[in-house]
C-alpha positions, 0 to 999 in steps of 0.5 A: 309388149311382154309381161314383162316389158310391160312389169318395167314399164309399171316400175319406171312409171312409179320411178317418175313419179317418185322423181316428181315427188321428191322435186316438189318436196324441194320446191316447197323447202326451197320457197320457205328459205326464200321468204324465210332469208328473204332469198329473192335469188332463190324464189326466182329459181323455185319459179323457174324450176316449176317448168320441169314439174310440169314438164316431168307431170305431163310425161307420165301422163303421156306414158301411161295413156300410151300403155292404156291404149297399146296394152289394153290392160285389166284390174289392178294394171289399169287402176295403177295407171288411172292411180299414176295420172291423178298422182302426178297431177297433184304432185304437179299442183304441189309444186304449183303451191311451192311456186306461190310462195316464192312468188309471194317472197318475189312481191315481198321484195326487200320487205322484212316478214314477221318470224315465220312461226306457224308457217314453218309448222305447216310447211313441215306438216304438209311435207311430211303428208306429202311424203307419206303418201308417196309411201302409201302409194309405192307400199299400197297402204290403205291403213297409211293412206286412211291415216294419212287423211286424218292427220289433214285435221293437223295442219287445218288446225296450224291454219286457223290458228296463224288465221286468228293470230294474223288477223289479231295483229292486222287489227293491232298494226293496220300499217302492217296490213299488206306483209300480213296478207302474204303471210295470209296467202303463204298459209293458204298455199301450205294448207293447199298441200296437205289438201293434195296429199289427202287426195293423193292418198284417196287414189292410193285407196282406189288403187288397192281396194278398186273403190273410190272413198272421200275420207277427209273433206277439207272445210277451205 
């Protein structure tokens, strides 16, 4: 393979995964409208439509282990690779927490839920993470990418306090428990995405500077 067969190899592989990307980010909208118009229709197809993520996920595995192993290549070539795997992964396991919501909406059946408040907040939270660093990765932006981690902070806050106000009211409604539990479940699966945009955002680091760095432990 050419340098510059192997250029275009880079370049569709960076495509993919703008692909996965912009699947995930869908998946997590589309679950919050199920559950938000109790849309049970449309949580079936975020969970149908997990499949091709995964799918597409493992495909960009199996392409940059195959240019590993043919190309051999050096450096920044090989740190793009590592740095493609472990994205998609992520990206995959975003579209993972998409699916649990819409599987919570599926359990919720014709169940009301109680106005979704910080839920939205955090699910806008956690796209815009994730969309930013899918950014920093095309642009390799370290400054991003460390910027990015921080503003975890954010939606951590946004969970604690649907925490503390869902436990207020299960304390006030015990007869509500159960509809507040997934709301429960539904934060923790929001939260989950910023968590997986922080990582992604650390191999965008390790892409650029060749170092791996922790930047934002996640307290959950």
């Amino acid at each position: 393979m050419t340098r510059v067969q192997f250029d275009k190899a880079l370049l569709e592989l960076r495509h993919d995964i703008l692909d996965v990307a912009s699947l995930a980010e869908q998946a997590i909208r589309r679950s919050m409208e199920s559950l938000r118009r109790r849309d049970l229709a449309l949580a079936r197809e975020v969970v149908d439509g997990d499949r091709d993520i995964n799918r597409r996920r493992f495909a960009i595995e199996d392409r940059a282990v195959y240019l590993i192993a043919t190309q051999q290549p050096m450096a920044i070539d090989l740190r793009v690779l590592v740095a493609a795997i472990h994205i998609a992964t992520e990206l995959e396991r975003i579209g993972d927490h998409a699916e649990g919501i819409a599987r919570i909406s599926l359990m919720l059946g014709e169940q009301s839920l109680p106005p979704l408040g910080r839920l939205s907040e955090m699910a806008d939270a956690g796209i815009d993470m994730m969309h930013r660093s899918i950014t920093a990765f095309i642009d390799r932006d370290v400054e991003l990418a460390r910027q990015i981690c921080h503003d975890d902070d954010h939606l951590d806050a946004l969970y604690d306090a649907n925490y503390a106000e869902v436990i207020g009211r299960m304390l006030m409604e015990p007869q509500s428990a159960k509809v507040l539990t997934y709301q429960l479940w539904t934060a923790h699966n929001l939260e989950r995405i910023g968590d997986r945009s922080t990582n992604i955002c650390e191999r965008v680091i390790y892409l650029v500077t060749g170092h791996m760095e922790e930047e934002n432990v996640s307290k959950y």
